[in-house]
PQR file with spaces between the fields and no chain letter, atoms N, CA, C, O and H, PARSE charges and radii, in Angstrom:
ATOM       1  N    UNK     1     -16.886    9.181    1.178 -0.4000 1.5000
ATOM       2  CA   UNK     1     -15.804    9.601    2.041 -0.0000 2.0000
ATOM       3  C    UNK     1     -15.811    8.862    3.371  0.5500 1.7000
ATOM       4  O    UNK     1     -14.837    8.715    4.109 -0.5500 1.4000
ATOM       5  N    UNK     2     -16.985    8.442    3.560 -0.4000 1.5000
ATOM       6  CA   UNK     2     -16.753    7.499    5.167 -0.0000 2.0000
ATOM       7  C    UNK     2     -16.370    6.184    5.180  0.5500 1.7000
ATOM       8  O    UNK     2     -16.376    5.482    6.191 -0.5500 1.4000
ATOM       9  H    UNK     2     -17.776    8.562    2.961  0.4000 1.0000
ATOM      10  N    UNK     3     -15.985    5.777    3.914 -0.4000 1.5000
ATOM      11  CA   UNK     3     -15.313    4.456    4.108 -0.0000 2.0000
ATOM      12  C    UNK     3     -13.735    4.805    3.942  0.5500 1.7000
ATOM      13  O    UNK     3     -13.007    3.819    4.055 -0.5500 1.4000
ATOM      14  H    UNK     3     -15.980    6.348    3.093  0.4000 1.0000
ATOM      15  N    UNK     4     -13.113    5.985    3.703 -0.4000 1.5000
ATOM      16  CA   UNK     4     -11.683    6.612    3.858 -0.0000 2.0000
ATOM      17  C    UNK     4     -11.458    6.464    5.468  0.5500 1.7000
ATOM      18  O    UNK     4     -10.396    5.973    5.848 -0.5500 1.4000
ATOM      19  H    UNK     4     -13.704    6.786    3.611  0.4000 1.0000
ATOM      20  N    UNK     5     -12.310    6.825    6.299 -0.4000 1.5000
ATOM      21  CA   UNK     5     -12.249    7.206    7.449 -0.0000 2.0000
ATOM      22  C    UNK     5     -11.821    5.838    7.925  0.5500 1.7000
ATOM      23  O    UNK     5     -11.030    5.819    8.868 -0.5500 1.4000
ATOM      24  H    UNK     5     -13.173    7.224    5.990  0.4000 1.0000
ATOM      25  N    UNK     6     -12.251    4.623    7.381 -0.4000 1.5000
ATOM      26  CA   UNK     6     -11.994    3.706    8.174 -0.0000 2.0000
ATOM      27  C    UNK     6     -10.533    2.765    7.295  0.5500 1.7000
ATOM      28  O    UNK     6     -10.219    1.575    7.320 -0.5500 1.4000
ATOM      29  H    UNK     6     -12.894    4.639    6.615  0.4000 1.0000
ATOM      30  N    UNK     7     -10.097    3.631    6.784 -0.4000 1.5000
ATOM      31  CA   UNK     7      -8.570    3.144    6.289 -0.0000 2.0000
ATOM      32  C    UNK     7      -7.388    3.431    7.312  0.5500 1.7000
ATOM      33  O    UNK     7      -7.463    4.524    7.874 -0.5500 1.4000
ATOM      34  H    UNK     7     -10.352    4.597    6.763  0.4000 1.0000
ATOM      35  N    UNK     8      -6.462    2.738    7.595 -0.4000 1.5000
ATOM      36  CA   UNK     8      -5.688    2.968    8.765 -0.0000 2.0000
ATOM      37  C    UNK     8      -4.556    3.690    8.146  0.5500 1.7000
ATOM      38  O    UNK     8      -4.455    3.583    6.924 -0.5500 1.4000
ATOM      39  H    UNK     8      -6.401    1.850    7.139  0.4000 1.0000
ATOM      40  N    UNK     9      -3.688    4.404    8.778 -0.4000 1.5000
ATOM      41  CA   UNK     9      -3.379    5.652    8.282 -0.0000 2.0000
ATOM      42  C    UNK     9      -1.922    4.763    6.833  0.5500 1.7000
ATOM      43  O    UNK     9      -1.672    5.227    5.720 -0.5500 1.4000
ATOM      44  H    UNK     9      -3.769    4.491    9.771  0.4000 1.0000
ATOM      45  N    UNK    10      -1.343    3.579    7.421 -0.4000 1.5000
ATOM      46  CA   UNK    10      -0.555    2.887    6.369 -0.0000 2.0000
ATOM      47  C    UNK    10      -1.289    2.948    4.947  0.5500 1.7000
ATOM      48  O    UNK    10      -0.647    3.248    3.941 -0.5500 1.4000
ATOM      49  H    UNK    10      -1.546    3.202    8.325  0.4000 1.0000
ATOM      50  N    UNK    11      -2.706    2.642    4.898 -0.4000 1.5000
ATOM      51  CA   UNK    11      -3.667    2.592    3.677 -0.0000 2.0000
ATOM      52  C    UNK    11      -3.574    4.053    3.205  0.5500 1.7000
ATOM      53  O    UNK    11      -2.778    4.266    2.291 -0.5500 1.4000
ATOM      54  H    UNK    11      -3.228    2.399    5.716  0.4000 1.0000
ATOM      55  N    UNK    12      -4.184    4.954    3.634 -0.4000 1.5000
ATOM      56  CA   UNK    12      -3.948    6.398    3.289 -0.0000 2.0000
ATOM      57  C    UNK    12      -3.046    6.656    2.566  0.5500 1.7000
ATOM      58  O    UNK    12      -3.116    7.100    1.420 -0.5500 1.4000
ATOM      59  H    UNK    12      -4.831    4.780    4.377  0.4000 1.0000
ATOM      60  N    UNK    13      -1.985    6.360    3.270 -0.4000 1.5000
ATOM      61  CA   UNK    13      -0.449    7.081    2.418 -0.0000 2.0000
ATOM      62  C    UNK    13      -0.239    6.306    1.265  0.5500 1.7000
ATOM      63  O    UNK    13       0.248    6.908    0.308 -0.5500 1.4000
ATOM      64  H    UNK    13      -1.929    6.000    4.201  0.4000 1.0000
ATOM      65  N    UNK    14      -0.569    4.740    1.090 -0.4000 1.5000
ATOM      66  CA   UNK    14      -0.438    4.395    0.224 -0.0000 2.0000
ATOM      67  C    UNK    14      -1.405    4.397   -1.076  0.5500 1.7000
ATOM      68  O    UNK    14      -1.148    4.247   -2.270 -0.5500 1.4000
ATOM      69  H    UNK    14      -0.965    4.251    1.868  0.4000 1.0000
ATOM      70  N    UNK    15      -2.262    4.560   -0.582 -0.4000 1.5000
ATOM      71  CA   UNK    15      -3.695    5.772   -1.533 -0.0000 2.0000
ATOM      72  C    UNK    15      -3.653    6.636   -2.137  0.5500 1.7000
ATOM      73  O    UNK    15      -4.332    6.926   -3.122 -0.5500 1.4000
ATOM      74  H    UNK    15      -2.471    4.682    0.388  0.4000 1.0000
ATOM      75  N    UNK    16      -2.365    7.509   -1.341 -0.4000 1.5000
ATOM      76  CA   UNK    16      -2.198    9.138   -1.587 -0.0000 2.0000
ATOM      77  C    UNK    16      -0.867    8.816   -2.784  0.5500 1.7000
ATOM      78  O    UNK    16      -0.571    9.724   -3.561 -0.5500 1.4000
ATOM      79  H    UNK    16      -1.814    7.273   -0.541  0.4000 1.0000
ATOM      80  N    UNK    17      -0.170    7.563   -2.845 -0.4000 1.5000
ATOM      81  CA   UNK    17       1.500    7.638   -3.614 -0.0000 2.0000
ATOM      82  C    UNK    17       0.723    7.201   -4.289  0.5500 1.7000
ATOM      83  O    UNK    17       0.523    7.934   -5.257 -0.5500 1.4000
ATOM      84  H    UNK    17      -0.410    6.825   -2.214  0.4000 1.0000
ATOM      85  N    UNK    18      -0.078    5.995   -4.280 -0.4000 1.5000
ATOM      86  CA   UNK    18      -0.900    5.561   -5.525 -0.0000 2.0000
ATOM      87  C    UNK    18      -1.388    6.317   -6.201  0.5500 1.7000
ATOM      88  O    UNK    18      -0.999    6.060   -7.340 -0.5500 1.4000
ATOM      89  H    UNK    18       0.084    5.399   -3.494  0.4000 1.0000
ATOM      90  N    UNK    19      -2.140    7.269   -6.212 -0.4000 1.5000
ATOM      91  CA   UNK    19      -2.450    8.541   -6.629 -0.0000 2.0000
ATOM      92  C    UNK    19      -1.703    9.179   -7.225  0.5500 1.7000
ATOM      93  O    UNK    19      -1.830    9.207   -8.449 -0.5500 1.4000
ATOM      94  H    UNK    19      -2.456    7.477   -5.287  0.4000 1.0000
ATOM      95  N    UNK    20      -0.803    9.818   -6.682 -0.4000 1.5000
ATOM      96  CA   UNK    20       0.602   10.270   -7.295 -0.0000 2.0000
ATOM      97  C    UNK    20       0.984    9.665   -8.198  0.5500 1.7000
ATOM      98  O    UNK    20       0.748   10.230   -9.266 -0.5500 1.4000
ATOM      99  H    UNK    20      -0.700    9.795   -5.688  0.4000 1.0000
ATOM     100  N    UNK    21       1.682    8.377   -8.307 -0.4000 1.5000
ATOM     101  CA   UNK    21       2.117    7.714   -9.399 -0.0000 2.0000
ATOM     102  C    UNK    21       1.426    7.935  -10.435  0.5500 1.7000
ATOM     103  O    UNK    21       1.972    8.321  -11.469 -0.5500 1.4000
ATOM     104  H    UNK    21       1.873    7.919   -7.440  0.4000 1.0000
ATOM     105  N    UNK    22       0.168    7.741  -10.356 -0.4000 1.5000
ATOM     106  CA   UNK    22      -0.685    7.606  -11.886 -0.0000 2.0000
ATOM     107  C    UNK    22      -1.183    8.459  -12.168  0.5500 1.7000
ATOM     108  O    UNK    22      -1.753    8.629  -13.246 -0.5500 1.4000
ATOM     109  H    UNK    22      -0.275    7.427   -9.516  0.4000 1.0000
ATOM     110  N    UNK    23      -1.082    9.417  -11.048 -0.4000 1.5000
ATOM     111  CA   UNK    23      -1.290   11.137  -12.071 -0.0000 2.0000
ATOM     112  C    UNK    23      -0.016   11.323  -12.625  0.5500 1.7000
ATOM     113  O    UNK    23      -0.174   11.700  -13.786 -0.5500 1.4000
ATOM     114  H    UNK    23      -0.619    9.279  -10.173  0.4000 1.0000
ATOM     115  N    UNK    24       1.051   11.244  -12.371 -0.4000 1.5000
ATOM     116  CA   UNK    24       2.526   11.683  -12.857 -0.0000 2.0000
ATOM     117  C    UNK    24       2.953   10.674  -13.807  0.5500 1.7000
ATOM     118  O    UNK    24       3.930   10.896  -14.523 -0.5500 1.4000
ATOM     119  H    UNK    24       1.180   10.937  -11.428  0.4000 1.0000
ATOM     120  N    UNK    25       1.984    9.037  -13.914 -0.4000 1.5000
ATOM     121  CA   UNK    25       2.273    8.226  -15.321 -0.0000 2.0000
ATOM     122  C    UNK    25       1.239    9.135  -16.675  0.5500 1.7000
ATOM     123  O    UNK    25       1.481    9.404  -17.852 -0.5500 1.4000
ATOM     124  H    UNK    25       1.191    8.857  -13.333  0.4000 1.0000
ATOM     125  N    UNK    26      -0.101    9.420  -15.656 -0.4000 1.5000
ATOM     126  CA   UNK    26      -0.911    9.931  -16.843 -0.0000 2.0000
ATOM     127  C    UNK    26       0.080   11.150  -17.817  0.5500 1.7000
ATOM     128  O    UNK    26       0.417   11.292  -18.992 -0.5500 1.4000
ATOM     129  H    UNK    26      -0.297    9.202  -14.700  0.4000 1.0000
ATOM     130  N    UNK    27       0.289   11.940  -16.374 -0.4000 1.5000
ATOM     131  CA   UNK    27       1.084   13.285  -17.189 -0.0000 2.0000
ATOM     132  C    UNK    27       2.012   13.300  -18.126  0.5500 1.7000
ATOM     133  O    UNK    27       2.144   13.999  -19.130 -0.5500 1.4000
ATOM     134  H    UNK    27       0.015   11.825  -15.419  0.4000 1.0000
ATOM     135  N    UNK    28       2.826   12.187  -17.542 -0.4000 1.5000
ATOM     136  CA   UNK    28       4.280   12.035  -18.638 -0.0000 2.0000
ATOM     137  C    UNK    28       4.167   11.438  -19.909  0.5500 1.7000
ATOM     138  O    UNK    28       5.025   11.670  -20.760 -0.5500 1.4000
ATOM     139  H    UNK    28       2.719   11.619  -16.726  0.4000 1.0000
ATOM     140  N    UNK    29       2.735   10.330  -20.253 -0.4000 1.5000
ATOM     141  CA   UNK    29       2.175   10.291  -20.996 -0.0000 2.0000
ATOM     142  C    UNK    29       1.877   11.318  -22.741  0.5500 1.7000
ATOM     143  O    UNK    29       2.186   11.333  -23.932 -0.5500 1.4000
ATOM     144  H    UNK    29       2.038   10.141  -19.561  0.4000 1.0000
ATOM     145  N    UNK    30       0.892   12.175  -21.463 -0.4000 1.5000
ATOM     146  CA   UNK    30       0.881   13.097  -21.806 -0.0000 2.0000
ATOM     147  C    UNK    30       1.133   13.980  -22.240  0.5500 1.7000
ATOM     148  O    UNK    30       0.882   14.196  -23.426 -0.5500 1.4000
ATOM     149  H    UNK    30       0.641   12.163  -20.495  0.4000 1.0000
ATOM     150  N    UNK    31       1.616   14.686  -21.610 -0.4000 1.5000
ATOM     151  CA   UNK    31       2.506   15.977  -21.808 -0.0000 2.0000
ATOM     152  C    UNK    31       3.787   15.852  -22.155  0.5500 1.7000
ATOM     153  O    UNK    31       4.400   16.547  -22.966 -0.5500 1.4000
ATOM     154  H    UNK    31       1.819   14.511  -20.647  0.4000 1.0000
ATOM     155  N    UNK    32       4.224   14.857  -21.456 -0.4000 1.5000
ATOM     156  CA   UNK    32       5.747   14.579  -21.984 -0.0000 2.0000
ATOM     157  C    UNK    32       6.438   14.824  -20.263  0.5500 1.7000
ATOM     158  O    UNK    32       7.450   14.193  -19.959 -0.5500 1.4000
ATOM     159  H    UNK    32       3.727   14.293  -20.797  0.4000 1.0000
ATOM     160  N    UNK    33       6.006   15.449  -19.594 -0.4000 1.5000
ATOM     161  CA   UNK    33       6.454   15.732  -18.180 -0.0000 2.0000
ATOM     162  C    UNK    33       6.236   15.240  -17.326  0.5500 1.7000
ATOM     163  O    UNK    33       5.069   14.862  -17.219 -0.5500 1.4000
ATOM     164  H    UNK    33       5.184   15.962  -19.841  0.4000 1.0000
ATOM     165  N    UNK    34       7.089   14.968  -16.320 -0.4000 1.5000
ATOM     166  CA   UNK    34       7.085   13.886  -15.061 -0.0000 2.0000
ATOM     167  C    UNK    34       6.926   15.343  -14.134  0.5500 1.7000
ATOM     168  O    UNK    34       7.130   16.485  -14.546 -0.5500 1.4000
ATOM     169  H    UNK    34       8.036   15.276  -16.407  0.4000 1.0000
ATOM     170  N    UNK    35       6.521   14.948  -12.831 -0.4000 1.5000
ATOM     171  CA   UNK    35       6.896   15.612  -11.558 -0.0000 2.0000
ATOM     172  C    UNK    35       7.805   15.224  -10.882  0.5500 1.7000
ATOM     173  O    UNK    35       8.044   14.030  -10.707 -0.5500 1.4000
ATOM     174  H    UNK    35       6.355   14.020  -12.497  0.4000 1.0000
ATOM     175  N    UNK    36       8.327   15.974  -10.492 -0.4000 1.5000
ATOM     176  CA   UNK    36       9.864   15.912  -10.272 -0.0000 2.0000
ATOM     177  C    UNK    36       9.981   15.078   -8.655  0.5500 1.7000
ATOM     178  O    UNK    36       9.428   15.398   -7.602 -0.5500 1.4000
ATOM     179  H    UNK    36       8.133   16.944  -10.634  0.4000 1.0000
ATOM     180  N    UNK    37      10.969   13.848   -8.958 -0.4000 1.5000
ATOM     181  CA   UNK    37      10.867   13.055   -8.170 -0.0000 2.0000
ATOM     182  C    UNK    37       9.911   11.821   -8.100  0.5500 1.7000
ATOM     183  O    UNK    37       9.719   10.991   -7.211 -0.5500 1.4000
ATOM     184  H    UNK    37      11.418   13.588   -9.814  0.4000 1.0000
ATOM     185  N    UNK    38       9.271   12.023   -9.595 -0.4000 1.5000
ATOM     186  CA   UNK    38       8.591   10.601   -9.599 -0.0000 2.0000
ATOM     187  C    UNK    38       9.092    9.341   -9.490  0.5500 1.7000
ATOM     188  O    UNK    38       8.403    8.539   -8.859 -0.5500 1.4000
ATOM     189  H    UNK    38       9.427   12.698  -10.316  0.4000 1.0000
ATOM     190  N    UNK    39       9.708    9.119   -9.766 -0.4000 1.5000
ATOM     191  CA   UNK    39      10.503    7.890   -9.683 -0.0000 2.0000
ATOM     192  C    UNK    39      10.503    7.679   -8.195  0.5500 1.7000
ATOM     193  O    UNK    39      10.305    6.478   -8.015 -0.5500 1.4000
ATOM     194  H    UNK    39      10.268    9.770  -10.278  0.4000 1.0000
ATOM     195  N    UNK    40      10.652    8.379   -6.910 -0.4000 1.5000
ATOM     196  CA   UNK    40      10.921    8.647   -6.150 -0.0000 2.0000
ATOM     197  C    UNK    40       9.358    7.883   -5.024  0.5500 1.7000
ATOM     198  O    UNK    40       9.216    7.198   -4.012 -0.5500 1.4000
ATOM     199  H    UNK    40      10.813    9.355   -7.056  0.4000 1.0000
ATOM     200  N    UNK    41       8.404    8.662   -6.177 -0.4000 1.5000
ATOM     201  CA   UNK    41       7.226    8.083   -5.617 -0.0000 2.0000
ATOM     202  C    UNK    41       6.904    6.711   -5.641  0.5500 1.7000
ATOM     203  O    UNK    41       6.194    6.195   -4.778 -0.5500 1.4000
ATOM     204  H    UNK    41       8.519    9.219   -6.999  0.4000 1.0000
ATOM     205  N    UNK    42       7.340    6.161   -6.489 -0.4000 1.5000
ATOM     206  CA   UNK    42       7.374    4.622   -7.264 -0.0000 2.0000
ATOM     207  C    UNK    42       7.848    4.081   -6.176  0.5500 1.7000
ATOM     208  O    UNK    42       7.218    3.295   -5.469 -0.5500 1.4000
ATOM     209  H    UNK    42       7.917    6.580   -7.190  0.4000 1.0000
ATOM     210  N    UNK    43       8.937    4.455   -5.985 -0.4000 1.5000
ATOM     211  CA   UNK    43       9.894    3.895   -4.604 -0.0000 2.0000
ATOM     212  C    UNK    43       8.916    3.548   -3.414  0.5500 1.7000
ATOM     213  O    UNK    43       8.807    2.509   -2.763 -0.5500 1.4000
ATOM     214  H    UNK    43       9.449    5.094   -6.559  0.4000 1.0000
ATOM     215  N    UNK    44       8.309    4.625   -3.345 -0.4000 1.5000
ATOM     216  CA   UNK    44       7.684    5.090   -1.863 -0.0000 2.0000
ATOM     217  C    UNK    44       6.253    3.728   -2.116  0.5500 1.7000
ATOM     218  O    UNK    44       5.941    2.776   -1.401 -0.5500 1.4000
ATOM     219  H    UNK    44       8.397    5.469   -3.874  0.4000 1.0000
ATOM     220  N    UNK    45       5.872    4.058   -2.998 -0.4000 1.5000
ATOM     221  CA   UNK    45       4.711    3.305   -3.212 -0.0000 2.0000
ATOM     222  C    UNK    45       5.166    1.972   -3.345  0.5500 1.7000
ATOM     223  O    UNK    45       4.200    1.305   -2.974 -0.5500 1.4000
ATOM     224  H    UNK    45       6.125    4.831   -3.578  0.4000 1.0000
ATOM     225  N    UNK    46       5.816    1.419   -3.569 -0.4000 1.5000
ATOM     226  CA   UNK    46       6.358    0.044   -3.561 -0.0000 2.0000
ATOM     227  C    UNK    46       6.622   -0.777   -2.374  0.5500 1.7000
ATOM     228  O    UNK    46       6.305   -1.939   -2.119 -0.5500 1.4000
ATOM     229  H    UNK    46       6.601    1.960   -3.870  0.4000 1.0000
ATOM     230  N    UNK    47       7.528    0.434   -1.457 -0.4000 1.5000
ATOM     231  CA   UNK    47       8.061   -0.106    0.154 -0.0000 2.0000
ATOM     232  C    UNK    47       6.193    0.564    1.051  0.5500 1.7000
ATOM     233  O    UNK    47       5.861    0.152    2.162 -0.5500 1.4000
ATOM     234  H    UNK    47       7.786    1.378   -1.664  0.4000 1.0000
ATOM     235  N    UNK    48       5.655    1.182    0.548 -0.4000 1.5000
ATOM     236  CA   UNK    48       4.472    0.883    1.376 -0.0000 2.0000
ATOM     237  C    UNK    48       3.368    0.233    1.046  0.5500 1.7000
ATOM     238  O    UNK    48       2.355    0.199    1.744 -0.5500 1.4000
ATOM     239  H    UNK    48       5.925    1.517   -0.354  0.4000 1.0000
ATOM     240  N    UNK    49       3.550   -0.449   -0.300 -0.4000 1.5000
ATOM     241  CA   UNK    49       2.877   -1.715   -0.899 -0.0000 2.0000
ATOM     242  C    UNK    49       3.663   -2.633   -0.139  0.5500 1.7000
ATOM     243  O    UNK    49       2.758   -3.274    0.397 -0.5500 1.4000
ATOM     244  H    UNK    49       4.373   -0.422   -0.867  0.4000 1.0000
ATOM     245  N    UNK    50       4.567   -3.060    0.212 -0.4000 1.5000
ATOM     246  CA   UNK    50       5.137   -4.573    0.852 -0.0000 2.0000
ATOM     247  C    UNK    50       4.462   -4.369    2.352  0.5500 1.7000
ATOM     248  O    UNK    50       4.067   -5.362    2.963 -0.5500 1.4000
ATOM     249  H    UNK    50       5.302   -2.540   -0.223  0.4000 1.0000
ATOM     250  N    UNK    51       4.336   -2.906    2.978 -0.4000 1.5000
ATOM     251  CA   UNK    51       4.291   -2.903    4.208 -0.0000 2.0000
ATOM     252  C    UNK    51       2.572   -3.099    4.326  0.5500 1.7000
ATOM     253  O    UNK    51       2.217   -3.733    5.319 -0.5500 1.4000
ATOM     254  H    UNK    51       4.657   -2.099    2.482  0.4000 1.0000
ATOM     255  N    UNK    52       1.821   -2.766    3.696 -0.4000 1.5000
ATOM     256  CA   UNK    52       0.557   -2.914    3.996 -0.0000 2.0000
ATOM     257  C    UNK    52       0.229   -4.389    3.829  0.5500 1.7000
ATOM     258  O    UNK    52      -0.506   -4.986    4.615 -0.5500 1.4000
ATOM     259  H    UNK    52       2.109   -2.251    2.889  0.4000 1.0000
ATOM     260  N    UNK    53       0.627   -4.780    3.096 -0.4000 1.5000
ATOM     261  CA   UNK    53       0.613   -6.128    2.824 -0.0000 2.0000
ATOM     262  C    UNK    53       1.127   -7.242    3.881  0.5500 1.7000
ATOM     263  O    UNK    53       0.793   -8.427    3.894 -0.5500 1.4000
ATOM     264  H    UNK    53       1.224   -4.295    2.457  0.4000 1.0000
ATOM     265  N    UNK    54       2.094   -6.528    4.841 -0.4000 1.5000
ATOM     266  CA   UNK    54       2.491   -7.417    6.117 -0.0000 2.0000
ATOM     267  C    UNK    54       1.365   -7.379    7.004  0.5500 1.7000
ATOM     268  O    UNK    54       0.763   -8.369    7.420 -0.5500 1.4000
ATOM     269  H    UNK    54       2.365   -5.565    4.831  0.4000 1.0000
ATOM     270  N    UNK    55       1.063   -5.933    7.326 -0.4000 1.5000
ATOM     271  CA   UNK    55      -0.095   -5.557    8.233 -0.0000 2.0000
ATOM     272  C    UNK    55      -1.593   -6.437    7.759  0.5500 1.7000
ATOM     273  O    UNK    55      -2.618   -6.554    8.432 -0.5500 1.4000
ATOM     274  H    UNK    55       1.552   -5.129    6.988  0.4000 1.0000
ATOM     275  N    UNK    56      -1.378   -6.850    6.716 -0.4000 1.5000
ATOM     276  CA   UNK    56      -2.989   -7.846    6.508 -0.0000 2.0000
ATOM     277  C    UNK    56      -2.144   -8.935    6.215  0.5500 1.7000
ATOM     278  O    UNK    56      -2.745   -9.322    5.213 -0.5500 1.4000
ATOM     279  H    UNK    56      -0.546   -6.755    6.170  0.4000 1.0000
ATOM     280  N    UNK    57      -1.270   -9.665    6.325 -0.4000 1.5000
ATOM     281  CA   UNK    57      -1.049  -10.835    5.912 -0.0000 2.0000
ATOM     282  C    UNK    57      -0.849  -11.337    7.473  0.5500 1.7000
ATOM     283  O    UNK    57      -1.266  -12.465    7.740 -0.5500 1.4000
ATOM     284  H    UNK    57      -0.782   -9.351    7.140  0.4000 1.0000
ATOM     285  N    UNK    58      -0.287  -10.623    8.423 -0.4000 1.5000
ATOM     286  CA   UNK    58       0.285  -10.732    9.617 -0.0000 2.0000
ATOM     287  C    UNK    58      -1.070  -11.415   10.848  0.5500 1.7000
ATOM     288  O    UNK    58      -0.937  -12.294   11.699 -0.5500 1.4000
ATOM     289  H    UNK    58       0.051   -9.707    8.206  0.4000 1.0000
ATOM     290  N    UNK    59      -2.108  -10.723   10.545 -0.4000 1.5000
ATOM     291  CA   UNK    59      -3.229  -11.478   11.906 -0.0000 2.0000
ATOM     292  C    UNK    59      -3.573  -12.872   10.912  0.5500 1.7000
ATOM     293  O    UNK    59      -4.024  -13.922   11.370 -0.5500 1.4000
ATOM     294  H    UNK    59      -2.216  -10.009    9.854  0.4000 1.0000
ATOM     295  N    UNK    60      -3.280  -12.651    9.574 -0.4000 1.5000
ATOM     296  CA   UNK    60      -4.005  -14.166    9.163 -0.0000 2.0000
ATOM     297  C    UNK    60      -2.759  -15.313    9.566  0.5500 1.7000
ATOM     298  O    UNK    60      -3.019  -16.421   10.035 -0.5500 1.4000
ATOM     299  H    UNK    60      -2.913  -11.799    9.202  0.4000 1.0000
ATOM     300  N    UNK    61      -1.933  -15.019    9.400 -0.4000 1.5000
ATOM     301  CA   UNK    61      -0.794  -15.700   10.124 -0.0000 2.0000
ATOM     302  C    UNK    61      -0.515  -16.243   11.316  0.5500 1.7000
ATOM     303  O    UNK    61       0.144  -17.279   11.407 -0.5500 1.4000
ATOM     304  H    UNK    61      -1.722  -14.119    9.018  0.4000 1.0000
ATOM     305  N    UNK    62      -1.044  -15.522   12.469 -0.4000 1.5000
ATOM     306  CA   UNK    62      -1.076  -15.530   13.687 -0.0000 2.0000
ATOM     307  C    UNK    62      -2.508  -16.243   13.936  0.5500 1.7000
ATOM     308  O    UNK    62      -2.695  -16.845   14.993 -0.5500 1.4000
ATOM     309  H    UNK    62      -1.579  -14.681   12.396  0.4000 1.0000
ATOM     310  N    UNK    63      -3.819  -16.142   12.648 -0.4000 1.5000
ATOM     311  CA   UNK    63      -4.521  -17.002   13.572 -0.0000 2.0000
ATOM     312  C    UNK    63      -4.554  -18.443   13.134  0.5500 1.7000
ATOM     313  O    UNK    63      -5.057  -19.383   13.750 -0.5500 1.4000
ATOM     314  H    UNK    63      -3.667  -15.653   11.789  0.4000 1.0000
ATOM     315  N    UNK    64      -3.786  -18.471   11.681 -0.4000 1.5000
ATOM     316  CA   UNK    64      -3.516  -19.867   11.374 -0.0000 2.0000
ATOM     317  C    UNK    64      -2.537  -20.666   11.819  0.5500 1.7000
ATOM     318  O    UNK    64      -2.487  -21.859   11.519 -0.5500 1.4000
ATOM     319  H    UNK    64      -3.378  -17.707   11.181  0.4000 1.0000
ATOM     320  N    UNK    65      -1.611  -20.033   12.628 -0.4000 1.5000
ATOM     321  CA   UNK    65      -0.902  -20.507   13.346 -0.0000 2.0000
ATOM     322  C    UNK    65      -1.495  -20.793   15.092  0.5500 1.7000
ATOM     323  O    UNK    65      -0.834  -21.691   15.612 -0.5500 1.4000
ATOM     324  H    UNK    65      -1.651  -19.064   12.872  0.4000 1.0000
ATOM     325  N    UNK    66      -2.199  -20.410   15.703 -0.4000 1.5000
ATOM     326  CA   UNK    66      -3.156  -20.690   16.791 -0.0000 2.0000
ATOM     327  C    UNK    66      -3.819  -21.421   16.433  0.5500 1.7000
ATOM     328  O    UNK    66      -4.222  -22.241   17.258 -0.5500 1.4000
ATOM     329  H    UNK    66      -2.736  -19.679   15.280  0.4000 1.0000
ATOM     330  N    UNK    67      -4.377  -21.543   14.757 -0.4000 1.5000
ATOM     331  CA   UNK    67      -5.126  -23.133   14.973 -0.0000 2.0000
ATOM     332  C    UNK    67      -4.412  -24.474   15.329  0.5500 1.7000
ATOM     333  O    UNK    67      -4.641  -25.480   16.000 -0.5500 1.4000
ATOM     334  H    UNK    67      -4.049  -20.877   14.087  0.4000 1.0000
ATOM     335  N    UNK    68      -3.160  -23.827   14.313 -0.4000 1.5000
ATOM     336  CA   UNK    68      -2.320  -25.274   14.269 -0.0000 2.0000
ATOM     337  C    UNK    68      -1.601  -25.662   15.856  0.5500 1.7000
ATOM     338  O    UNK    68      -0.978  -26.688   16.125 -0.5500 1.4000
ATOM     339  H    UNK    68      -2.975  -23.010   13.768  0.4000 1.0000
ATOM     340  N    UNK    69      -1.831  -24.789   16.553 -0.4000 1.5000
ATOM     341  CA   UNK    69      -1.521  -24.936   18.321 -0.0000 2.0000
ATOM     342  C    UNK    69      -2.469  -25.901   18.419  0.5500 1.7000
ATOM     343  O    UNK    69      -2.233  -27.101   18.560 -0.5500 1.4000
ATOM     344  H    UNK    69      -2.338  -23.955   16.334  0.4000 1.0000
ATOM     345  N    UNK    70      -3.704  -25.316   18.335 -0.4000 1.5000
ATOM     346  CA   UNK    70      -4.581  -26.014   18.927 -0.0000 2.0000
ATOM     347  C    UNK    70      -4.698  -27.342   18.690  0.5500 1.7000
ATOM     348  O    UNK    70      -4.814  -28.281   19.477 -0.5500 1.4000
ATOM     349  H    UNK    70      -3.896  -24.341   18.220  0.4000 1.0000
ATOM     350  N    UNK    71      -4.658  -27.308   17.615 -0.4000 1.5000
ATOM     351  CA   UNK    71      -4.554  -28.977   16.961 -0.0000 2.0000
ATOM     352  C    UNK    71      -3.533  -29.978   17.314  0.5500 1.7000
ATOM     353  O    UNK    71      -3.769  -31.170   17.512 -0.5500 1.4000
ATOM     354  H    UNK    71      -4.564  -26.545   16.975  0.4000 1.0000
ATOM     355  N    UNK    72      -2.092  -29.266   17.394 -0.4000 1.5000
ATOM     356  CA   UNK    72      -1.116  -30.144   17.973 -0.0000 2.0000
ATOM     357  C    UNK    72      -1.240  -30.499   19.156  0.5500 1.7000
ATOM     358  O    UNK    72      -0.887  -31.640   19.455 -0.5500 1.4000
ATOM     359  H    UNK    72      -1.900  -28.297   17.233  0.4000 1.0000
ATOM     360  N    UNK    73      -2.026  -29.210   20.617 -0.4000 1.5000
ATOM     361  CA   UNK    73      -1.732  -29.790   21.381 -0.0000 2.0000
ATOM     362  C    UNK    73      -2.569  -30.065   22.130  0.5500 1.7000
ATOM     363  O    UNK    73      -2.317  -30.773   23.105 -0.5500 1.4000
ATOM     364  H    UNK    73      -2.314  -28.284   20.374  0.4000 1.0000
């Protein structure tokens, strides 16, 4: 549990839909039953899959772009 602690709260939520989704793929599987609004979660988990993905793509960006400062000038 103490490496949760150090997930920033964007990671969390997308932990928590991730979660969701694949209990509600297992279920429907399963049982035959969705939770209502799954699809919904899919959604959610998708637009906060692109967004976490800015938030770590974004400082590598910014420092590969400060190298290339440096180098030009």
């Amino acid at each position: 549990m103490a490496s949760l602690s150090r997930l920033t709260r964007l990671q969390r939520i997308t932990l928590i839909l991730f979660l969701i989704v694949a209990l509600n793929r297992l279920m429907s599987s399963t049982v035959g039953y969705s939770l209502l609004g799954g699809d919904l979660f899919t959604v959610f988990l998708v637009v906060f899959l692109v967004l976490s993905s800015l938030t770590l793509v974004w400082p590598l960006m910014r420092r590969v772009l400060g190298r290339v400062k440096k180098r030009s000038g």
